[in-house]
C-alpha positions in Angstrom: 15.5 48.6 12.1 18.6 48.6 14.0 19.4 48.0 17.7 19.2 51.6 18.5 15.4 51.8 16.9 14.3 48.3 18.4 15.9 49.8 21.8 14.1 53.1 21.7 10.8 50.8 20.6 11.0 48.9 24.3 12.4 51.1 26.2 16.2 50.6 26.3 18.3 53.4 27.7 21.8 52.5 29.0 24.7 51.2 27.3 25.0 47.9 28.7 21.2 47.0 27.7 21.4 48.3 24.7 24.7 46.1 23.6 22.5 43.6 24.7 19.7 44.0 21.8 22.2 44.3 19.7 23.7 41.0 20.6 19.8 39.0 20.8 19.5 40.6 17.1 22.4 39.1 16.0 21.3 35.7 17.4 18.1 35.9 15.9 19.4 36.5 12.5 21.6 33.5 13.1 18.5 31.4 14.2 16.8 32.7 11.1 14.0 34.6 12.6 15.3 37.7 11.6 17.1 38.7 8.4 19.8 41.7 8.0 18.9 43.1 5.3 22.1 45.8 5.3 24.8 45.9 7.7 23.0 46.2 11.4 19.6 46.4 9.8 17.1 43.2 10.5 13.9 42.5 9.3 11.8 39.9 10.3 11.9 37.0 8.6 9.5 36.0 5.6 9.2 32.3 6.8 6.6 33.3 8.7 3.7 32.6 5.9 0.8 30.9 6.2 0.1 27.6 4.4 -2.6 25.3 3.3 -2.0 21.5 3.9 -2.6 17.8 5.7 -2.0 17.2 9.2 -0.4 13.9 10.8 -0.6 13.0 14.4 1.7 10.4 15.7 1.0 9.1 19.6 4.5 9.7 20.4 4.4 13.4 20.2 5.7 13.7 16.7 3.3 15.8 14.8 3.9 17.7 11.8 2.5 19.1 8.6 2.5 18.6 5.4 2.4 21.6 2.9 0.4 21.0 -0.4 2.7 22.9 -2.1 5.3 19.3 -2.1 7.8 20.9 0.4 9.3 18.9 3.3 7.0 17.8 6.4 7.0 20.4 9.1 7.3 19.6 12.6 4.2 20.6 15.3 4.4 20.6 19.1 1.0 19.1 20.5 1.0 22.9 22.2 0.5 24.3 18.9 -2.2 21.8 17.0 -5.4 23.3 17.4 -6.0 19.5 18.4 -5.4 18.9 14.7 -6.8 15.0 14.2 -4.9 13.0 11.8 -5.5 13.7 8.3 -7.1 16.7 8.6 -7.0 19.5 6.2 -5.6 22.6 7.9 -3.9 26.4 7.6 -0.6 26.5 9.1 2.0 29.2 10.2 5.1 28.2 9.1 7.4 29.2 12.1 11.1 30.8 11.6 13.7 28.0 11.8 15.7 27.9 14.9 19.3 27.0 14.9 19.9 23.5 15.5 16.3 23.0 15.9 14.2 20.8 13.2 12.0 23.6 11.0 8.2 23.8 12.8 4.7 24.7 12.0 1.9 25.8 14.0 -1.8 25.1 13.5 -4.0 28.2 13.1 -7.0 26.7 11.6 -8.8 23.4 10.6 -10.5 24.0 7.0 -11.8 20.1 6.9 -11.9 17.5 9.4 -11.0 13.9 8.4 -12.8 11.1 9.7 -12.1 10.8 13.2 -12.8 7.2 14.6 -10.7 5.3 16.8 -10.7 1.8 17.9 -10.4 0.7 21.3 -11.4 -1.0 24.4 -14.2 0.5 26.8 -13.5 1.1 30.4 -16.6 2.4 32.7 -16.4 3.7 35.8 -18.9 4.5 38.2 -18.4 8.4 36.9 -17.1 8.4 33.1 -16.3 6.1 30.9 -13.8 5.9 28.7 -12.0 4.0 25.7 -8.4 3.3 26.0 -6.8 3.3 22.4 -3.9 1.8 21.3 -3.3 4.0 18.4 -0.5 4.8 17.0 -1.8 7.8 16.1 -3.6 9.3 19.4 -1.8 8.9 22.7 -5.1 10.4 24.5 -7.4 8.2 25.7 -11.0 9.4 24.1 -13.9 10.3 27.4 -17.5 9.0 26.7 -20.6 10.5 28.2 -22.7 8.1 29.3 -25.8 8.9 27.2 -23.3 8.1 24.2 -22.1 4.6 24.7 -24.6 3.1 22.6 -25.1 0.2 24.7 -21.3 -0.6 24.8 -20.1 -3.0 27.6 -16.9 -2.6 29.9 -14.2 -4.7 28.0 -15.7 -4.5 25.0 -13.8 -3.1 21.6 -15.5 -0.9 20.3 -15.4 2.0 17.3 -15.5 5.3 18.7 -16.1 8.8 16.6 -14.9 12.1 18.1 -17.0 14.8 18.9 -15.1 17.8 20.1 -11.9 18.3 21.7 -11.6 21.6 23.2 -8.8 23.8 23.0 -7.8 23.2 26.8 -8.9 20.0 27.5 -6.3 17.3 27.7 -8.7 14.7 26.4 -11.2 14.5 23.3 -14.8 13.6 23.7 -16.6 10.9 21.4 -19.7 8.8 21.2 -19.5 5.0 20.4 -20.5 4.3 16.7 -19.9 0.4 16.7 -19.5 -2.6 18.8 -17.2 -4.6 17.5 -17.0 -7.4 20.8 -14.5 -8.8 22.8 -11.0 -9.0 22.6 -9.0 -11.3 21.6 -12.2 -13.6 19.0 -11.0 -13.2 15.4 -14.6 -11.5 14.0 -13.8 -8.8 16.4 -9.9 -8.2 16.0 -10.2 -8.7 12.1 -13.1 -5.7 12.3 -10.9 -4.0 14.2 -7.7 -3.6 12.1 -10.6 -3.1 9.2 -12.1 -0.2 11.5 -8.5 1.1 12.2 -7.6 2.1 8.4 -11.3 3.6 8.0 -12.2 0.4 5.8 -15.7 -0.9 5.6 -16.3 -4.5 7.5 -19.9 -4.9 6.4 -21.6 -4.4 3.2 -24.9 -2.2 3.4 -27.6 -3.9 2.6 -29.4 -1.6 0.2 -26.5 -1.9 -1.9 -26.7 -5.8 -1.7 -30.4 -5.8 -2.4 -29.9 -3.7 -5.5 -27.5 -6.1 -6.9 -30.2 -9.4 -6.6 -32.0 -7.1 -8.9 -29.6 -7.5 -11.7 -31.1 -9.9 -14.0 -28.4 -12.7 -14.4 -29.8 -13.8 -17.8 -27.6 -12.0 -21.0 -30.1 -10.9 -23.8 -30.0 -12.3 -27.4 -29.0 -8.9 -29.1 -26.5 -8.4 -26.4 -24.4 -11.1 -27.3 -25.3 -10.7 -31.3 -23.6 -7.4 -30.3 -20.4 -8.9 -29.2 -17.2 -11.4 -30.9 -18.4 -14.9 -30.1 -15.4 -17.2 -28.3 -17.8 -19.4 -26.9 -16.3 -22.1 -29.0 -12.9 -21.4 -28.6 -10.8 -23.4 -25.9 -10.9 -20.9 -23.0 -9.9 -21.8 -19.3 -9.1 -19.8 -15.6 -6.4 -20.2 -13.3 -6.7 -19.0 -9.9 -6.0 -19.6 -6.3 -7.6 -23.2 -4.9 -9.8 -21.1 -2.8 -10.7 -18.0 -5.3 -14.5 -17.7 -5.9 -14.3 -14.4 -8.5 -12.8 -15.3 -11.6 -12.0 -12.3 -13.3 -9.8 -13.5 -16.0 -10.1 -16.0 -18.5 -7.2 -17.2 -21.7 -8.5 -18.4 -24.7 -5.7 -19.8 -27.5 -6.5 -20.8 -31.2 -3.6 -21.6 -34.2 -4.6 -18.9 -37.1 -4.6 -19.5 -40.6 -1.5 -17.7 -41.4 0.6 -20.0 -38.4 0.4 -17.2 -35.7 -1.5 -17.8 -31.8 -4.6 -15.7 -31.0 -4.6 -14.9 -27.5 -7.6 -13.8 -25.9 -7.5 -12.0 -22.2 -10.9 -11.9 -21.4 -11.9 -9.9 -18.2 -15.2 -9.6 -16.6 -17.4 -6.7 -18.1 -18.2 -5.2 -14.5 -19.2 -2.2 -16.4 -22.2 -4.1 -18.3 -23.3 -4.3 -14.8 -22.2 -1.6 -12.7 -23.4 1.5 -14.3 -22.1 5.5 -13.3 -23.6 6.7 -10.7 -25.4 3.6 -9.1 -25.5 3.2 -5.7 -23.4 -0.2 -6.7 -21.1 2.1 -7.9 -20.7 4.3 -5.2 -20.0 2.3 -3.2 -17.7 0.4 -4.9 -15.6 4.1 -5.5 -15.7 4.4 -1.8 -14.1 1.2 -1.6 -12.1 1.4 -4.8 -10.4 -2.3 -4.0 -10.7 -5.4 -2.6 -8.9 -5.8 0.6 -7.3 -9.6 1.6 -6.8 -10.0 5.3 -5.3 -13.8 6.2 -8.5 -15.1 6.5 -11.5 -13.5 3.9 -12.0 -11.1 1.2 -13.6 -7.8 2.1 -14.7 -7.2 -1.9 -15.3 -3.8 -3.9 -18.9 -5.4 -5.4 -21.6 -7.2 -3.6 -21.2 -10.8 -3.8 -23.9 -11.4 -6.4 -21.3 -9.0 -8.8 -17.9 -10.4 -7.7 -18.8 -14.2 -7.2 -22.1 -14.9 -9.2 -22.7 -12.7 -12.4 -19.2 -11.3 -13.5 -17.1 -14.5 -12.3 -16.1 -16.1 -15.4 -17.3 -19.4 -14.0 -16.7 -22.7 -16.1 -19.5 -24.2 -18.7 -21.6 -20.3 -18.4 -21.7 -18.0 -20.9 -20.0 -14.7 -19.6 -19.8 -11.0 -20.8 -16.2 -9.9 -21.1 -14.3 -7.0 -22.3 -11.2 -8.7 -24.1 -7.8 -7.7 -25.7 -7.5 -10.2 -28.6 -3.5 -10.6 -29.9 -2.1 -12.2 -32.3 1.3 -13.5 -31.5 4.0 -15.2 -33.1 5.9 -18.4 -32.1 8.6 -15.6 -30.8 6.0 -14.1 -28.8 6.4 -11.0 -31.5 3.1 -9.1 -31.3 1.8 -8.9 -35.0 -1.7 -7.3 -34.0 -4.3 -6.8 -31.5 -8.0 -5.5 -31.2 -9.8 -4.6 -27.6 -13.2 -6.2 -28.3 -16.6 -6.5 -26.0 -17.0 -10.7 -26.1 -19.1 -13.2 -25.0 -16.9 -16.6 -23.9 -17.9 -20.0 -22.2 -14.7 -21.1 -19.8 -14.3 -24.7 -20.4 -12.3 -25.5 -17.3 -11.7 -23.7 -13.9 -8.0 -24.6 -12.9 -6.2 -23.6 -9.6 -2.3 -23.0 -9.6 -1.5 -26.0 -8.9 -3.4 -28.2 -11.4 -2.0 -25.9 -14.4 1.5 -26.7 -12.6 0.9 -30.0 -12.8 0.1 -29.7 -16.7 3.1 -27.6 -16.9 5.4 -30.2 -15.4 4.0 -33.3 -16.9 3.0 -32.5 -20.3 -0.2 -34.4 -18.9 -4.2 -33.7 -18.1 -7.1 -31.5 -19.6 -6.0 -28.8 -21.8 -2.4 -29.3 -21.8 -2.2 -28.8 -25.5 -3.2 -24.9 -24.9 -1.3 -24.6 -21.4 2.2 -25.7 -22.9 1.8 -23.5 -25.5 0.6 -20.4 -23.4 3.7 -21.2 -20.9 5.9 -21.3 -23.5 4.7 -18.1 -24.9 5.0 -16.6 -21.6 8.3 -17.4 -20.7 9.4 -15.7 -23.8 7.4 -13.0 -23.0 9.3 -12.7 -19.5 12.8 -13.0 -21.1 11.8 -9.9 -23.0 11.2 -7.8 -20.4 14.1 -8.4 -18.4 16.2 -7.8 -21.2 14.5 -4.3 -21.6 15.3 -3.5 -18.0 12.3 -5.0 -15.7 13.1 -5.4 -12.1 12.5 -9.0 -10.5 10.2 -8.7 -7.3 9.4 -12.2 -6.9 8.9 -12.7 -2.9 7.5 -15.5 -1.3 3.9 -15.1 0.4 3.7 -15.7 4.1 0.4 -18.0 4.5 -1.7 -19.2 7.1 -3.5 -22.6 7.5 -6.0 -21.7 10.0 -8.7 -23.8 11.8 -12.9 -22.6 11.2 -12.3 -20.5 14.7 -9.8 -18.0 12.5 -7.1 -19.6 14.8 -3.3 -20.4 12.9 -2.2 -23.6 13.1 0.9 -23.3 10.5 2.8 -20.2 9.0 4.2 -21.5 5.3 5.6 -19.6 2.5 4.4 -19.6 -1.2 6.6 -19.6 -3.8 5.5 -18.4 -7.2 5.3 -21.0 -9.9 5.5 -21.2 -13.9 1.7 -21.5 -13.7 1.6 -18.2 -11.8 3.6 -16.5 -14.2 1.9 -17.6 -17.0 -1.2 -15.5 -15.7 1.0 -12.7 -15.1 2.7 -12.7 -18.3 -0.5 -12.4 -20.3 -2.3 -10.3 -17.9 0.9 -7.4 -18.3 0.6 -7.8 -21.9 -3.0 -7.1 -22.0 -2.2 -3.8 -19.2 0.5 -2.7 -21.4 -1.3 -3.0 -25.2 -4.6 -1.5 -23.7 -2.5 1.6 -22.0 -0.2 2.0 -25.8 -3.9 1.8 -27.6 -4.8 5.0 -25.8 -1.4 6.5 -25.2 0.6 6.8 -28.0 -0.4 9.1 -30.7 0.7 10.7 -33.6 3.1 13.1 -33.4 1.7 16.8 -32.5 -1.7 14.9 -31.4 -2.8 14.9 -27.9 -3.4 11.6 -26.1 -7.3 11.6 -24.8 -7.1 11.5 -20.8 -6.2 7.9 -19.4 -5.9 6.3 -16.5 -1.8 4.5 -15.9 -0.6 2.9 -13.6 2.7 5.0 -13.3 6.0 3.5 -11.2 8.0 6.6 -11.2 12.1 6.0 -11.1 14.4 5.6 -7.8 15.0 8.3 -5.5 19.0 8.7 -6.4 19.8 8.8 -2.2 17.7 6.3 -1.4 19.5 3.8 -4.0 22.9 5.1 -3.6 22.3 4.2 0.2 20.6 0.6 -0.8 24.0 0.1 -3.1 26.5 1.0 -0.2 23.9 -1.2 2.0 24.2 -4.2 0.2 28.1 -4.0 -0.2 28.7 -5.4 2.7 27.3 -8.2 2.0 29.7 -8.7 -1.1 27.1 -7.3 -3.5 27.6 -4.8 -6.3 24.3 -2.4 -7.2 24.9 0.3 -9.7 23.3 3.4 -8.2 24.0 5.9 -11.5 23.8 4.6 -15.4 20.8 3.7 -18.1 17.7 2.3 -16.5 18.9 -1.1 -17.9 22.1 -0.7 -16.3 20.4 -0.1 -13.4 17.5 -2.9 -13.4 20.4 -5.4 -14.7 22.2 -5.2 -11.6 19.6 -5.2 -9.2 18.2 -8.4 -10.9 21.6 -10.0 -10.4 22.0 -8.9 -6.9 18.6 -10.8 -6.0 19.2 -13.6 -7.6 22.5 -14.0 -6.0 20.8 -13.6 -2.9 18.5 -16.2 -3.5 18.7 -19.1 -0.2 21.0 -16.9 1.2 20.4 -15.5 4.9 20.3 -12.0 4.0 17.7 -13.1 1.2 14.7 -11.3 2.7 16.2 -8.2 4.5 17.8 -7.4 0.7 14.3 -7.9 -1.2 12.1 -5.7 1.2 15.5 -3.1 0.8 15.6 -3.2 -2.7 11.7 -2.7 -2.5 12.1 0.7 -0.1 13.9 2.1 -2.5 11.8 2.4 -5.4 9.4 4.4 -5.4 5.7 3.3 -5.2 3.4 2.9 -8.0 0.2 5.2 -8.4 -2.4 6.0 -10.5 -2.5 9.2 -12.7 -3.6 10.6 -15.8 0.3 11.7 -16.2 2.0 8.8 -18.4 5.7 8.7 -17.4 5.8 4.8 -17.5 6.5 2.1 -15.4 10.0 2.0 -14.4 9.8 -1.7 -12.7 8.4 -3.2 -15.6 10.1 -1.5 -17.8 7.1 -0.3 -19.8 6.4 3.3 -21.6 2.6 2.5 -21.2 1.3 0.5 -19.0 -2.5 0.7 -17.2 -4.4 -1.5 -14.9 -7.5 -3.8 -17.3 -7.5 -7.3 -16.5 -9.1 -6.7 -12.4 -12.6 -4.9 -12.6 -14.2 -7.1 -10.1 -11.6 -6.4 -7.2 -9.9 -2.5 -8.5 -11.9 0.6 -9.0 -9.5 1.9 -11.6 -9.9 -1.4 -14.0 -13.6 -0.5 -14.5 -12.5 3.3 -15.1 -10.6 2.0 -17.8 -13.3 -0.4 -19.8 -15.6 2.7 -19.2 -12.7 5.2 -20.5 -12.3 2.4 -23.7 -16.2 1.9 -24.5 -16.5 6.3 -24.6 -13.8 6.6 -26.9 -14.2 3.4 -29.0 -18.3 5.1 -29.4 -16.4 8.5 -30.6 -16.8 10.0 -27.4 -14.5 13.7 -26.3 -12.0 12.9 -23.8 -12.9 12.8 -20.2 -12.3 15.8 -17.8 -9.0 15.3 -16.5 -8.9 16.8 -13.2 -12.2 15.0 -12.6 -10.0 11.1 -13.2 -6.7 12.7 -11.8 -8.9 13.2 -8.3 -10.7 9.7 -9.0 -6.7 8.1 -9.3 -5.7 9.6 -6.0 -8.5 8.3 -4.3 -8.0 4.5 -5.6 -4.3 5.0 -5.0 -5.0 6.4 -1.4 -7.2 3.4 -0.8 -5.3 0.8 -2.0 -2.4 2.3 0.2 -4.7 1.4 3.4 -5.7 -2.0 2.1 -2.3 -3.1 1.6 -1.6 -1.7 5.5 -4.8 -3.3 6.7 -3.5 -7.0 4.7 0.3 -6.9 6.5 -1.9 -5.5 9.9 -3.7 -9.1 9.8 -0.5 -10.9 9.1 1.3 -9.3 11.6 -1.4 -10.2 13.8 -1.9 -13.9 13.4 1.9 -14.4 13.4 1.6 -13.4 17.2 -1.2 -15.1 17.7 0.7 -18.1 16.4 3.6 -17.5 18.5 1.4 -16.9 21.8 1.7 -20.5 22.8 5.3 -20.9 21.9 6.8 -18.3 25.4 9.9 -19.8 26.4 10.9 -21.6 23.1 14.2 -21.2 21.3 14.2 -19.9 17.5 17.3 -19.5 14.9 16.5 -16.0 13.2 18.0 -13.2 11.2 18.3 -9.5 12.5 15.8 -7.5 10.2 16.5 -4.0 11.8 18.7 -2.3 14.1 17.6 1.0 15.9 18.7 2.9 18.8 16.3 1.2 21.3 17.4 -2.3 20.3 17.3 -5.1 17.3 14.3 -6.4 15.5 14.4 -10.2 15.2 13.0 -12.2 12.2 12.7 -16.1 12.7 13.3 -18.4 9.6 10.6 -20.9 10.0 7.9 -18.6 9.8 9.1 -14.6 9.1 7.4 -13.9 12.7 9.5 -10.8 13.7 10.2 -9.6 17.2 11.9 -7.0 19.3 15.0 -8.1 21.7 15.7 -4.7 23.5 19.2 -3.1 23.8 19.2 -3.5 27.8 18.5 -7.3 27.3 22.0 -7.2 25.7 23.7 -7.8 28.9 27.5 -8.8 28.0 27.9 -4.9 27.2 26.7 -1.2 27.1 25.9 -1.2 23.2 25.5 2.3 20.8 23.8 2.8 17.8 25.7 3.7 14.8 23.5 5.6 12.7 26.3 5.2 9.6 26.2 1.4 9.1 22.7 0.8 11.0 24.3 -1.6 14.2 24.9 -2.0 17.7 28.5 -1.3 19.2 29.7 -3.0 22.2 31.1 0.0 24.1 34.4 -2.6 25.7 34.3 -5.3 23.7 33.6 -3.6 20.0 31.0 -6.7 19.4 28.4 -6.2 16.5 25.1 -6.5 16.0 24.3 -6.0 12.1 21.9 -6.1 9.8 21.3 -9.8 8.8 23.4 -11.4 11.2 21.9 -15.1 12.7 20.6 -14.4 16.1 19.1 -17.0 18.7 16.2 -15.8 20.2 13.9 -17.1 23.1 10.4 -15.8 22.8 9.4 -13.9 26.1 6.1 -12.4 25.6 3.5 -11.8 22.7 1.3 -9.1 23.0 -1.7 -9.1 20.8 -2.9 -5.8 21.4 -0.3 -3.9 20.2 0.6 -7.1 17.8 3.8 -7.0 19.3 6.6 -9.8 20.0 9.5 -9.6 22.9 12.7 -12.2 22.1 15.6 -12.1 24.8 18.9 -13.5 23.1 19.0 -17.3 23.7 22.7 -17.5 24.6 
């Protein structure tokens, strides 16, 4: 239509008014809500489809949807989200892009709701009750009738699932689905941040129960079916405090000169058949999740600790990858073998370091050798273009109350790498067993643990990043090219003040490794196949794999791939939320251990720089803070978005990216897991 029809359509008669259509339609093809389609003919604009996706709430106001179809996130004002919960699955009008204006969405229907409970503190009136989050995802507090508090205390923290939130009501309703107690005790606070990512904080019982039924004795014909190590020198090394052992080395001289190495790992699925209620819930879970102070495991105790921990002096059912290597650590052979071994000595980290070091103690004959073999192994991999993550752990030594009493780091050791070594060579022969093929053949479905390359911006703004710190990243060449200089920029940076900030950069740029049935390698390791074997008792997709081996080795037709492709993105989804539930807990304890320390001086390193003001970390301990821009009172500071730092407006003073900063500590809020720091001078 032109401006003459769309006049006659609403009534336009005069001149003046109609040169006024005429202009608006102009605008809105300019603001892309209208297309001319010939010269002074518009059209209204096709963006105006409807898709299928997820939606994310955020508790500052920042909604938006996400398309399935892979395209860019959409903005959604609250006004138009239905009341969309986080993570829901919804239908969404894609809205006509406005000039100057960020492209939006709006909500038109909620196919699936995701689960929607909160975690808060209860307030009861005389009236209504309700529980005050601290979400970062709902800014609305949640209103509780009072025949659906389940018993729930003022004060208390509590789990809270919503019910309904109507269309025009500015709050949602819910019903209390767990006590978790009071604030501030470390039972309650760990539940909590376990409650907050939708992770399980108790194991059900039934599922317990059914796991005592497991009889622990191993049948006669059950090990007459599988290779025999029992006499072969086998050991484990794990953390001081570890209780499931699901890795063991074995090492014997051959005939012909060469070193067998066995991995053994725990046969979880001798024990954990499909379809159990063991293994259901174990799916659900589909990991392990470490929080500072316990385990929250996959499998019942009875599995994880007791019958598939490959505990010293008892026999054991493992599923073992078997290699022959050579004095060069040049694989001649391998076999993936069902075994039965006896571990002859449990060692922590720091008793094979010792043996490492000294040449001294139990086993060091085997341990010498297997470093030795490792290290060799590692020199390969570099060489062929892995990338060297190796961060220290922050660590807590904390009293029986859950309280921190020191933050420490811990540094990887020879010992640890040892395991590592062996454990990656195991992943990557076990994922090249299944994965490569003949030529014109068909690989049988497979589960990989894929690490996809860089995003080219995100590394070409790491490189010009790290420039200013005097280092040189290549951010276009060969993958080696690539991993080569990114391994001499950390190293360079190793003791160095910007050591930390660089790492967790380095780290944001790569992209994140998943699990799919798609093989396109591992890019940080430098592998063209490469899987996840040696942890059944604390990964999901580890016991998919010794199930996916025992089918095919049997003869059995290759699995259903979109059935393991959905499977993958559930363990890869979950492990996501266990990793932010484990930094959650750290974060947490680190302002519980700065609490008592208000008032204090610290030395620290600037760790971000925003708009609102700088993010502090502190050397001693990695405990990071927030000094706000007003607090920075020699001044009137601006952000510069182009090298991430605060201006002084007069006096052209900096504030950068790994700069030293004193900091006092002024407040530490547990609640929101949050630390203030004024500067100190």
């Amino acid at each position: 239509m032109n401006y003459r029809q769309v006049s006659a359509e609403i009534g336009v008669t005069s001149q003046a008014n109609r040169q006024i259509v005429a202009a608006s339609l102009a605008e809105l093809q300019q603001e892309e809500f209208l297309l001319e389609t010939e010269r002074g003919k518009y059209r209204l604009n096709g963006l105006g489809t409807i898709a299928e996706g997820r939606f994310e709430r955020r508790s500052n106001g920042k909604n938006s949807f996400v398309p399935d179809d892979g395209g860019d996130a959409l903005f959604v004002a609250e006004r138009n989200s239905l009341h969309a919960m986080n993570g829901d699955r919804v239908k969404a009008q894609i809205l006509a892009r406005r000039k100057g204006r960020t492209p939006e969405a709006e909500v038109i229907e909620i196919t699936e709701r995701n689960q929607n409970a909160y975690v808060g503190v209860m307030e009861i009136g005389r009236n209504q009750a309700f529980m005050l989050t601290d979400s970062k995802i709902l800014a609305q507090d949640i209103l509780i009738p009072k025949d659906k508090l389940g018993g729930a205390k003022d004060g208390q923290k509590v789990v809270v699932k919503i019910t309904r939130w109507p269309v025009k009501a500015s709050n949602p309703e819910g019903e209390v689905i767990d006590i978790l107690g009071n604030p501030g005790e470390n039972q309650t606070e760990m539940h909590a941040i376990l409650a907050e990512f939708g992770l399980p904080y108790h194991y059900p019982e039934r599922v317990e129960k059914e796991a005592e039924k497991i009889p622990s004795a191993i049948p006669d014909d059950e090990i007459a079916r599988r290779e025999d190590f029992r006499g072969v020198p086998t050991f484990t090394i794990d953390p001081k405090d570890a209780k499931d052992f699901d890795d063991a080395l074995s090492l014997r001289r051959l005939d012909n000169g060469n070193w067998e190495v066995g991995v053994h790992i725990a046969d979880v699925s001798h024990y954990v058949k499909p379809g159990s209620i063991i293994d259901k819930e174990a799916f659900k879970r589909a990991t392990s999740v470490y929080l500072v102070d316990r385990t929250v495991s996959m499998l019942p105790e009875t599995l994880s600790n007791g019958l598939c921990s490959l505990r010293p002096h008892e026999d054991k059912l493992c599923f073992s990858t078997v290699v022959e290597l050579t004095d060069e650590a040049e694989v001649k052979n391998f076999r993936i073998v069902k075994t039965v071994i006896n571990s002859d000595r449990r060692f922590n980290y720091d008793e094979a370091q010792q043996v490492i070091e000294t040449g001294q103690g139990d086993m060091s004959e085997e341990i010498l050798t297997l470093d030795r073999l490792a290290k060799i192994l590692k020199d390969k991999r570099f060489k062929n273009g892995a990338i060297s993550f190796e961060r220290a752990e922050v660590k807590f030594e904390i009293d029986e109350t859950g309280k921190p009493l020191r933050v420490y780091f811990k540094n990887s050791t020879d010992s640890n790498f040892l395991i590592e070594e062996f454990m990656l060579l195991a992943n990557r022969l076990v994922a090249e067993h299944i994965g490569k093929v003949s030529r014109g053949r068909k690989p049988r479905t497979f589960v990989y643990r894929i690490h996809d390359r860089p995003n080219p911006e995100k590394l070409t703004t790491f490189a010009e990043f790290v420039r200013r710190f005097g280092y040189k990243v290549k951010d276009k060449g060969s993958h080696s090219e690539i991993s080569k200089s990114i391994n001499r920029m950390l190293e360079k940076a190793q003791g160095k003040k910007e050591q930390n900030l660089v790492e967790t950069l380095a780290i944001r740029s790569m992209a994140k490794a998943v699990y799919s049935t798609q093989n396109i390698g591992h890019y940080g390791l430098s592998f063209k196949y490469y899987t996840h074997f040696t942890s059944p008792i604390r990964r999901y997709p580890d016991l998919m794999v010794h199930r996916l081996l025992e089918l095919y080795a049997a003869g059995g037709r290759s699995a259903n791939q979109q059935q393991v492709e959905d499977d993958c993105k559930h363990c890869s989804d979950m492990e996501t939320l266990s990793m932010n539930a484990e930094r959650t807990s750290i974060k947490y304890k680190q302002v519980e251990f700065m609490s008592d320390k208000i008032g204090m001086v610290f030395d620290g390193t600037i760790s971000g720089v925003t708009e609102w003001g700088l993010y502090v970390e502190i050397a001693d301990n990695a405990c990071e803070g927030m000094v706000p821009i007003r607090d920075l009172v020699d001044d009137h500071y601006e952000f510069d978005e182009k090298t991430y730092c605060l201006i002084g407006i007069r006096t052209k003073r900096r504030y950068n990216l790994g700069d030293p900063m004193r900091i006092k500590v002024v407040k530490a809020n547990l609640e929101r897991k949050q630390l203030d720091f004024t500067p100190a001078e």
